[in-house]
C-alpha positions as CSV (number, residue, x, y, z in Angstrom):
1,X,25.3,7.0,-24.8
2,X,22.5,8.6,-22.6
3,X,23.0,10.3,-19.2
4,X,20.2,9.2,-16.8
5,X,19.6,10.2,-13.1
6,X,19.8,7.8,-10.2
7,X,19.5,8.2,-6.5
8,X,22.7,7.4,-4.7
9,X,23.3,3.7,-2.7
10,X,23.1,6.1,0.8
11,X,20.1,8.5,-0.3
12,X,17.2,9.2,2.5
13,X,14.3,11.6,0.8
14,X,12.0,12.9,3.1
15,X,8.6,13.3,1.0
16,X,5.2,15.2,2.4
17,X,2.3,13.4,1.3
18,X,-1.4,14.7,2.2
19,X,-4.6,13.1,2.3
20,X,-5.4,12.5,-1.4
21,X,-2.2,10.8,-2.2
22,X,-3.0,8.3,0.3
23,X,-5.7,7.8,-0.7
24,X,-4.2,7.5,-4.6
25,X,-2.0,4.8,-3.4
26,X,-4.2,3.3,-1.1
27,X,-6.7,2.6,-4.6
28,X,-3.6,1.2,-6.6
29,X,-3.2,-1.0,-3.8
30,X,-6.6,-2.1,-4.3
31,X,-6.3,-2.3,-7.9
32,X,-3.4,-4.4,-7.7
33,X,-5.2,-7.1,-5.4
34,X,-8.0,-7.3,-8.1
35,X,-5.4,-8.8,-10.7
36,X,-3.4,-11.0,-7.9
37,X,-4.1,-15.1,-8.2
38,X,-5.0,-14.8,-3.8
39,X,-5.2,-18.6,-2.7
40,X,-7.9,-19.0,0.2
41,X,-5.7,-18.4,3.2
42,X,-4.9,-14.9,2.3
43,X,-3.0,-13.3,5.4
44,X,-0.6,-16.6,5.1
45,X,-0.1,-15.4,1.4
46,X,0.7,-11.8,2.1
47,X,2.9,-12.7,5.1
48,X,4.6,-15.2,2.6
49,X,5.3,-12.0,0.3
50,X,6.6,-9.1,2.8
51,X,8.9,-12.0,4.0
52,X,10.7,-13.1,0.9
53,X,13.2,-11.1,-0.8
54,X,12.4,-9.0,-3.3
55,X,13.7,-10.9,-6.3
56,X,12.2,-14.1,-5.4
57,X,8.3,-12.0,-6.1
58,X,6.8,-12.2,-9.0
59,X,5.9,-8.6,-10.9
60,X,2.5,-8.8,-9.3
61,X,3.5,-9.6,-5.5
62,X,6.5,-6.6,-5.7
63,X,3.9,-3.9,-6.9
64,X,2.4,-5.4,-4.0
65,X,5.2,-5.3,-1.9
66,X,6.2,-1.5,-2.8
67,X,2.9,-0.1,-2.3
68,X,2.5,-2.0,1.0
69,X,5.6,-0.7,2.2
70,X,5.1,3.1,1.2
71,X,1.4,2.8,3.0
72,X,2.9,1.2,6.2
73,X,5.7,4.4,6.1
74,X,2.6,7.1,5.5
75,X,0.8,5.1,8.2
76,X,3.5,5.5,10.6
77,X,4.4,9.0,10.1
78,X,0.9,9.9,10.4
79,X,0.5,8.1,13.9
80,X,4.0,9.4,15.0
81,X,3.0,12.5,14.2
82,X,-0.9,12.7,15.4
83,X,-2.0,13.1,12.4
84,X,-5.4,9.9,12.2
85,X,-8.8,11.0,13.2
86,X,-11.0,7.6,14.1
87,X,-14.4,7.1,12.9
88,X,-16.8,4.2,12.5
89,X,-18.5,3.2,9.9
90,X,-21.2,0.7,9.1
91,X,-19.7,-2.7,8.1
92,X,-21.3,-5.1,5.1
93,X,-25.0,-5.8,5.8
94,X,-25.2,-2.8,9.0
95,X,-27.8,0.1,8.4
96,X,-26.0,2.9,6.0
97,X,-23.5,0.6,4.5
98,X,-22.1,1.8,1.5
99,X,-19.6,-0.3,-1.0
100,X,-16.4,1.0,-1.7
101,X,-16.1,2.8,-5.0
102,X,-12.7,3.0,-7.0
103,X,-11.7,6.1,-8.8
């Protein structure tokens, strides 16, 4: 028999989380809609997912669903705590667009 470690049923952990680790998960969460079969009507699809339960996803939709809700948590923290700086930038086919890179 092996000891392992496990968080406790009532656990809360408060993590800090700065710029480039967004940005870390915000790429998986790219990377993980590149291998996702997306039907045509997209935001229908993703509401589907954050509203099922868990167990009802397939292994694809809950790495979705995780990394969606750890970006909406960093999201929130960081408008709670003041912590966004807005900029525009050029959208597909504007002057100075550039195409997202990954990695």
């Amino acid at each position: 028999m092996i000891k392992v470690k496990e968080l406790k049923d009532d656990a809360i952990i408060t993590i800090e989380v700065n710029k480039n680790f967004y940005l870390m998960t915000k790429a998986t969460s790219f990377v993980i809609l590149q291998g996702m079969d997306i039907p045509e009507k997209g935001d229908a699809y993703f509401k589907d997912i954050m509203s099922k339960e868990y167990n009802a996803l397939d292994e694809q939709q809950r790495a979705f669903y995780t990394i969606a809700l750890l970006l909406a948590e960093i999201e929130s923290q960081a408008t709670k705590n003041k912590l966004y700086t807005e900029k525009e930038i050029p959208e597909p086919g504007e002057e100075g667009y550039v195409e997202p890179k990954l990695g």
